[in-house]
C-alpha positions in Angstrom: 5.6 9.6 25.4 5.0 11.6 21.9 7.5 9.3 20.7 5.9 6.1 21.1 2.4 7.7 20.3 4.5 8.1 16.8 7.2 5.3 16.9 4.1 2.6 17.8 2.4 2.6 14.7 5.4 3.5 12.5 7.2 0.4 13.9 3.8 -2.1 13.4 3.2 -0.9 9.8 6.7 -1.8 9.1 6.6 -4.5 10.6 3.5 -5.5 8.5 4.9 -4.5 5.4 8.1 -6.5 5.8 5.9 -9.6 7.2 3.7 -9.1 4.2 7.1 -9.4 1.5 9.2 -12.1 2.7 5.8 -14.5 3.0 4.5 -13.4 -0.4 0.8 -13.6 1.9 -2.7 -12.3 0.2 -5.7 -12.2 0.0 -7.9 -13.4 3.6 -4.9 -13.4 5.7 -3.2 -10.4 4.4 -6.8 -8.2 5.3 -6.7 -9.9 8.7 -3.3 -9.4 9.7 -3.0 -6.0 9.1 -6.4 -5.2 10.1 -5.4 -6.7 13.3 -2.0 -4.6 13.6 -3.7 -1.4 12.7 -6.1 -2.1 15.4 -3.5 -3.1 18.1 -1.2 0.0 17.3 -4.4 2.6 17.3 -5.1 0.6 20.7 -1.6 1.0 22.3 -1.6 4.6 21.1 -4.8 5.3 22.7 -3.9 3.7 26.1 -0.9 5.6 26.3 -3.0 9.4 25.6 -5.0 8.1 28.3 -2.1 7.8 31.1 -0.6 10.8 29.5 -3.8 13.0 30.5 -4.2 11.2 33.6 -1.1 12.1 35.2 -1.7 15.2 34.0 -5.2 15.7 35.4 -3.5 14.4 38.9 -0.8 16.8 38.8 -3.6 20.2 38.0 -5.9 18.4 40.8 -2.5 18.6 43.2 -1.5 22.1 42.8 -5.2 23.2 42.7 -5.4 21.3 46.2 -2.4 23.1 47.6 -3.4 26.7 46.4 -6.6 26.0 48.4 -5.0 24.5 51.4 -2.6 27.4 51.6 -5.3 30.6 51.4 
């Protein structure tokens, strides 16, 4: 998971930058599309922490659960 939370934006901003040189874009459209794939790689990275500290809340709340069933 700490790979994509790296590799995620990494691969977009290439992706952006390559997009960016082979259609010679500026000005309004350049701003929007990498505004847009900033957004959408700070939102995938965000999504993913989430379920990362989820499953690792569940796991804590399990083993707290059996240490208290088993006293």
């Amino acid at each position: 998971m700490k790979t994509l939370k790296i590799g995620i934006p990494l691969i977009v901003a290439v992706i952006l930058v390559l997009v960016t040189e082979f259609t010679h874009m500026s000005g309004a459209p350049l701003v929007i599309m990498w505004v847009i794939g900033f957004l959408f790689s700070m939102i995938v990275t965000a999504v993913i922490e989430i379920r990362t500290r989820m499953q690792e809340f569940a796991k804590q709340q399990k083993e707290e659960k059996k240490q208290q069933g088993g006293k």
